[in-house]
C-alpha positions, 0 to 999 in steps of 0.5 A, spaced: 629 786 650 630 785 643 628 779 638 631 777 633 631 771 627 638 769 625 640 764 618 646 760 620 649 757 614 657 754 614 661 748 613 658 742 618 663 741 624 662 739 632 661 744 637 658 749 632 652 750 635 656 749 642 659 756 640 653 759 637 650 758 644 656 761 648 655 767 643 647 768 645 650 766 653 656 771 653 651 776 651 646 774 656 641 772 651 635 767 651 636 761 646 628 760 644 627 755 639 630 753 633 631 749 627 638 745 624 640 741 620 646 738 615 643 739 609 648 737 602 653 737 606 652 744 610 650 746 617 644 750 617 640 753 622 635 758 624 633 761 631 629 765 635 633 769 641 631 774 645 637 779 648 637 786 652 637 791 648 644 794 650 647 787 648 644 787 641 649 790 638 655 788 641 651 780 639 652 782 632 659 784 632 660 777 636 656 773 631 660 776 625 666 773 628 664 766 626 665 769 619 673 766 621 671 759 621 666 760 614 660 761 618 655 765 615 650 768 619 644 774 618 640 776 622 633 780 622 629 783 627 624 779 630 616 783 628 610 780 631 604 779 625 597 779 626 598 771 622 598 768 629 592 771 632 587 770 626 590 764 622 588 757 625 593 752 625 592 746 621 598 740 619 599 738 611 603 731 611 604 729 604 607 722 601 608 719 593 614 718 588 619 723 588 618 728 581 620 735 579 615 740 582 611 737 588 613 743 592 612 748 586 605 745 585 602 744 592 606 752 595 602 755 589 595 752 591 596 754 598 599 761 596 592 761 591 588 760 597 592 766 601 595 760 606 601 761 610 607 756 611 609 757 618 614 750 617 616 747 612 620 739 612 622 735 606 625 729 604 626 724 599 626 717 603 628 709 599 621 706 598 621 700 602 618 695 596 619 699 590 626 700 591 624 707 588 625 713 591 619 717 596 618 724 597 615 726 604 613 733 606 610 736 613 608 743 612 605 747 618 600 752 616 595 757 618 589 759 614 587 765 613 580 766 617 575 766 610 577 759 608 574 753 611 579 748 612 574 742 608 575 747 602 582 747 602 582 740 603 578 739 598 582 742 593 589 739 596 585 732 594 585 734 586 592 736 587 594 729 590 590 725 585 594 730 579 600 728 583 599 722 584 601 722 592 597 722 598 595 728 602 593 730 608 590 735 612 588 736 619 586 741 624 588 741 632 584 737 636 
């Protein structure tokens, strides 16, 4: 079997992941997990499919035929790192008043400190009694095996007070 990551990017309409599916399907591949969404104006995806190695090939072709309908999709084989048996997982949420530069300022502290960013959510959401505008990010991380989960914290809680915002970090239970 063959893992492959593919990006999907194209004008939204329905039944495009109706026929992404039958693609995976017809070439007897295994949809295995995935993220999607509308974003300014586009349909975006990401996921994780698995297919026999005789099939790969003949998926690709099949896959670049959506191109017809303005589908955008790359794919890239799929490599195991050793990030998910050595980081630990811990989930970073983080809530203030939307400015220019949050995402930039909290990626380089955890690329500072060597911490990979497995999931990354955001949005800019209405304030309930301000009436202003609230950004909001949920990240997944995993922590290198050196940096203690309290450390990293303890820098996220400088960076929030800098920003003005609230972070957290929390670890499995």
């Amino acid at each position: 079997m063959h893992s492959l990551v593919l990006t999907v990017i194209g004008p939204d309409r329905p039944g495009l992941v109706d026929s992404l599916a039958e693609i995976v399907a017809a070439h007897q591949g295994n949809w295995l997990e995935s993220r999607m969404a509308h974003l300014g104006g586009k349909f975006a995806g990401i996921l994780h499919v698995v297919v026999p190695e005789q099939q790969t090939e003949a998926l690709l072709a099949a896959l670049e035929t959506l191109g017809t309908h303005g589908l955008s999709v790359h794919a890239e084989r799929d490599t195991v790192t050793e990030i998910h048996q050595t980081f630990r997982p811990v989930t970073l949420e983080l809530l203030g008043n939307d400015r220019p530069g949050i995402v930039r300022e909290v990626s380089h502290a955890l690329a500072g400190r060597g911490v990979n960013v497995e999931e990354f959510r955001t949005e800019c959401i209405d304030a309930p009694m301000s009436g202003g505008t609230l950004f909001r990010a949920t990240a997944q991380l995993r922590l290198p095996p050196d940096l203690a989960a309290d450390d990293l914290r303890h820098q996220l809680e400088q960076l929030a007070h800098d920003l003005m915002v609230d972070i957290s970090l929390n670890e499995p239970d």
